[in-house]
C-alpha atoms as one frame of an Amber mdcrd trajectory, in Angstrom:
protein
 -46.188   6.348 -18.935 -46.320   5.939 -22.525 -46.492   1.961 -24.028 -46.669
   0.953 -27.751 -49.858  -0.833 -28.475 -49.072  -4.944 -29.000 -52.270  -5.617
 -29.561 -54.785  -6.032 -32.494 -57.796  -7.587 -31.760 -60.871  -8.516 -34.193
 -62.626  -5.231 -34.004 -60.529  -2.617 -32.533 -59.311   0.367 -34.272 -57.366
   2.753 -32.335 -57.328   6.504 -33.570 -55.428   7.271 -36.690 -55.216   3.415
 -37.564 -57.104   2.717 -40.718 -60.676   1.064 -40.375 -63.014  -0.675 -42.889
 -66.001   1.320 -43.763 -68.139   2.016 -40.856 -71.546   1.433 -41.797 -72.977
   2.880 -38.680 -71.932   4.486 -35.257 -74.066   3.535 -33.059 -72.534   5.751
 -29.515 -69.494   5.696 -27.768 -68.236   4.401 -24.147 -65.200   4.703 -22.047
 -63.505   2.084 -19.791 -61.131   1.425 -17.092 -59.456  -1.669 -16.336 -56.724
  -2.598 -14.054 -54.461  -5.425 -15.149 -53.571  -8.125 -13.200 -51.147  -8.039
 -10.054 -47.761  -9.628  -9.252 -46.440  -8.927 -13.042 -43.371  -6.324 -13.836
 -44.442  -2.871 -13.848 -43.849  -2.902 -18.037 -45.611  -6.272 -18.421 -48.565
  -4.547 -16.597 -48.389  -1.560 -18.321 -48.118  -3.748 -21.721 -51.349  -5.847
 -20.755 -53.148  -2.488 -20.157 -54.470  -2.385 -23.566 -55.541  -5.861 -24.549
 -57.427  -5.733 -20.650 -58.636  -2.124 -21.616 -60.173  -3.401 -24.775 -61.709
  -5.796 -23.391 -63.759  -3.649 -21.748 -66.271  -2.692 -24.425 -67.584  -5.824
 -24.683 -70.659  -5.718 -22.692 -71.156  -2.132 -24.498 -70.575  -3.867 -27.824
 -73.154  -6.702 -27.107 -75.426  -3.933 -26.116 -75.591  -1.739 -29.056 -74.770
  -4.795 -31.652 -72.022  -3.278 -32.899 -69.165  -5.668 -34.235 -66.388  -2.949
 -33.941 -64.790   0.075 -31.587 -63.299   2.533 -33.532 -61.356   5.725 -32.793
 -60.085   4.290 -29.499 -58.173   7.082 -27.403 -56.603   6.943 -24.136 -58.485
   8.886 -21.734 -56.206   9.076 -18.711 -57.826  11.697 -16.007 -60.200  12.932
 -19.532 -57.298  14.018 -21.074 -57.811  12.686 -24.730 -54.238  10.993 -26.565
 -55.307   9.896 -30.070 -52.341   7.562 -31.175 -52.629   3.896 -33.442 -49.158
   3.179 -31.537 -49.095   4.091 -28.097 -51.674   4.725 -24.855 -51.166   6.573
 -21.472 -51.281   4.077 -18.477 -50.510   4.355 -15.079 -49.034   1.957 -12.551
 -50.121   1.783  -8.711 -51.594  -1.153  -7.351 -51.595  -2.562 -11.181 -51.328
  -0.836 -14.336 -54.899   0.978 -15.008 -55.964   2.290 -18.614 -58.415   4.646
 -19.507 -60.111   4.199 -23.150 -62.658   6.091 -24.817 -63.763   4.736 -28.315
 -67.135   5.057 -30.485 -69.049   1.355 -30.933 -69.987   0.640 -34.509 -71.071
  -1.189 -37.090 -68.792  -1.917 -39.973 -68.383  -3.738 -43.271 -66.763  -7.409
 -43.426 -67.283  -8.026 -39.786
């Protein structure tokens, strides 16, 4: 299922969604994440994302980098560059699949 991205948090730039400079990349990771259960099937799918997302954080601490950039879905490796929308999948809670390359960039 497709679902428009509601989210814009500090640091994440989803493909095709304009970034500051990026000073240096410093590798890329991918995540899954399963939101919470109990919630409608398109609040799941909607808290995908933001859940998703927050999934790069131990990657980002890591590596020192202060941004993700060019976050895809990446739903059974099947890559869906979009600023707008991600692939998700409901079961036993909605799970996302994100790919995107940790960085350093300006202003952060």
């Amino acid at each position: 299922m497709l679902v428009k991205n509601q989210t814009d948090p500090s640091g994440f730039f989803f493909a095709k969604q304009e970034t500051p400079q990026i000073i240096t990349r410093l590798g890329n990771d991918v995540v899954h994440r399963r939101s919470v259960r109990g919630l409608s099937t398109l609040k799941a799918l909607q808290h995908g994302v933001p859940i998703g997302a927050g999934g790069f954080a131990e990657a980002r601490q890591k590596l020192s980098a202060n941004a993700v950039v060019n976050i895809i879905s990446y739903y059974k490796k099947v890559e869906m560059p979009s600023a707008t929308e991600f692939e998700c999948h409901a079961g036993s809670g909605a799970h996302v699949f994100l790919k995107g390359d940790l960085a350093k960039i300006a202003g952060e």
